[in-house]
C-alpha positions in Angstrom: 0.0 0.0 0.0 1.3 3.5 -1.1 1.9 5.8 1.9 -0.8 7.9 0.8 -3.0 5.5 0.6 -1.8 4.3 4.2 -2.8 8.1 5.4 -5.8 8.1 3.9 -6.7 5.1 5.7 -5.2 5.9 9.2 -6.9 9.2 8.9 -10.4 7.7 8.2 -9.9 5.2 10.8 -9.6 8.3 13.1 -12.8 9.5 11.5 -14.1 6.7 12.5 -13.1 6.7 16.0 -13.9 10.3 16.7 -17.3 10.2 15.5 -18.4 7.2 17.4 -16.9 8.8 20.6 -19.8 10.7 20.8 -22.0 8.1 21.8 -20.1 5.3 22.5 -18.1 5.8 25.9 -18.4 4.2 28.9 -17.5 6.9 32.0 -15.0 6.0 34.6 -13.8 8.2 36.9 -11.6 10.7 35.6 -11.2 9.0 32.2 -13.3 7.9 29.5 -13.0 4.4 28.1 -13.5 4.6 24.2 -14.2 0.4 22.9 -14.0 1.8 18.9 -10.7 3.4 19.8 -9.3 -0.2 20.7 -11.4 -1.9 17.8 -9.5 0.9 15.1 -5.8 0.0 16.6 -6.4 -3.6 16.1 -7.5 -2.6 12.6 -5.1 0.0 12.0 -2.3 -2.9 13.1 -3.1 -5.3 10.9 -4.1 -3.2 7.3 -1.7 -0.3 8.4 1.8 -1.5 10.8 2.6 -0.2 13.9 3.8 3.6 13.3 0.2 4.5 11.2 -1.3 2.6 13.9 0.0 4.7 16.2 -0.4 7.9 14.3 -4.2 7.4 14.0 -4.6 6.5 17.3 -2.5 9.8 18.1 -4.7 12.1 15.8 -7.8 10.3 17.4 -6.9 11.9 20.4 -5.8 14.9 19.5 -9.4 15.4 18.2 -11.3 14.0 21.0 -9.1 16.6 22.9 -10.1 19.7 21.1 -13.4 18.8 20.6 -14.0 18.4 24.3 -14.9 14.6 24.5 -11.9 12.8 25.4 -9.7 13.8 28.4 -5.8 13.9 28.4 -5.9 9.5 29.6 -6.6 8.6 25.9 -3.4 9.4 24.8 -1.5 6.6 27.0 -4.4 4.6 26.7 -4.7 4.2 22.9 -0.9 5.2 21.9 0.6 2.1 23.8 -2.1 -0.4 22.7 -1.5 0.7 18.8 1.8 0.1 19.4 2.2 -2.8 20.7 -1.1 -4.2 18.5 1.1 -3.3 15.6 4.5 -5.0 16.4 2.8 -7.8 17.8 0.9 -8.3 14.7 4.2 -7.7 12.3 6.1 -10.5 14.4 3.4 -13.3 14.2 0.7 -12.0 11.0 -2.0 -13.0 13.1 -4.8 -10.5 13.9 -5.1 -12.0 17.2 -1.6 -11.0 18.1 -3.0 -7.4 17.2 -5.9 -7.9 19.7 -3.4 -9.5 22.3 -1.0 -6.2 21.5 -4.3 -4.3 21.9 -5.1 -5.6 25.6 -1.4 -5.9 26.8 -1.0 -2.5 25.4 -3.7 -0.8 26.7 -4.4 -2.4 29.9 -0.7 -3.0 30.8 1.4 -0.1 29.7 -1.3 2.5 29.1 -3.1 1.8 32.5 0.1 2.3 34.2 1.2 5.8 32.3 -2.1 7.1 32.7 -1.8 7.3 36.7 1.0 10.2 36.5 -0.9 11.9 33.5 -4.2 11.8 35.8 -1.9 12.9 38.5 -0.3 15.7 36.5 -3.1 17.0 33.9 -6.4 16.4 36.4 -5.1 16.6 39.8 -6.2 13.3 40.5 -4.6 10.5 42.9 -5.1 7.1 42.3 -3.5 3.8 43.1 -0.9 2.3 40.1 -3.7 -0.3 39.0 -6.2 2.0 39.3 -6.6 2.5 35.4 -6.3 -1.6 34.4 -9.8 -3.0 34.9 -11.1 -0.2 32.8 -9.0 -0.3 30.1 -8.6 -3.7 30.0 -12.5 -4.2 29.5 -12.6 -1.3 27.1 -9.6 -3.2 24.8 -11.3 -6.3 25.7 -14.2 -5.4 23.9 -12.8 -3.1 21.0 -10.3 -6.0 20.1 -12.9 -8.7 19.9 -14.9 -6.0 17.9 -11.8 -5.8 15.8 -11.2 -9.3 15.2 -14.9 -10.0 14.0 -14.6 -7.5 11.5 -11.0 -8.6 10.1 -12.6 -12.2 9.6 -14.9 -10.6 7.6 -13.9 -7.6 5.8 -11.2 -9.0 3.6 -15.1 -10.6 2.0 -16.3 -7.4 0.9 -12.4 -6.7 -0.4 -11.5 -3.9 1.6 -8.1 -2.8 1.6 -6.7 -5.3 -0.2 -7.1 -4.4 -4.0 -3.1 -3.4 -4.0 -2.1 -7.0 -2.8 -0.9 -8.1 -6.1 0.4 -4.8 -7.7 3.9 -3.3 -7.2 4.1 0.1 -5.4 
């Protein structure tokens, strides 16, 4: 896949994510768990690699920021989980490697950078596992979301018309 062809995607994939933030959050505390978010890493992963991954799930947040329905937690909680999602997936080619990158990610790594962030950007205290139940069952979810739709996508020949061609 061309690069621009790999923006376009990642930046759709965004789209995607930031439009469905308006209705589908669950509230927890100071943050705001976000299952599409997780379901477009694990996407993004496996049709994109990890540095696009992580790039849409970056401008996701950015957007959620400025548009006042995300709080300043998405970024570890989504950046870590793309990450991780895409190497995951690049070492194995299985998108349940993504999904496991997705969880491990999220609820691992994120959970655990997002108790200084809270700490420093909200002014709230919480314990060091405070953030891993709820981002583990928002991941949980998005990444099972995700893996559905990868079974079935490449069907309806989504994003992979360039398979074959040279470019």
């Amino acid at each position: 896949m061309r690069s621009i062809q790999k923006l376009t995607a990642a930046a759709m994939l965004s789209a995607i994510a930031v439009i469905s933030s308006h209705v589908l959050f669950i509230p927890f505390g100071p943050a705001k768990a976000f299952p599409v978010q997780h379901l477009v890493n694990v996407i993004a992963a496996v049709w994109l690699g990890p540095l696009p991954a992580v790039g849409s799930a970056l401008l996701t947040s950015v957007l959620r920021n400025l548009l006042g329905i995300g709080t300043v937690l998405a970024f570890p909680g989504s950046l870590f989980g793309a990450l991780l999602a895409g190497l995951l997936y690049r070492r194995w080619k299985k998108p349940a490697a993504a999904a496991a990158g997705e969880w491990i990610g999220t609820s691992g790594i994120g959970a655990l950078a997002a108790v200084p962030v809270a700490e420093f950007f909200l002014g709230v205290k919480s314990g060091a596992f405070y953030f891993v139940l709820p981002f583990f069952l928002s991941s949980l979810c998005g990444g099972l979301i995700g893996l559905l739709l990868l079974k079935f996508l490449p069907h309806a020949k989504v994003m992979h018309q360039d398979k074959n061609k040279a470019g």
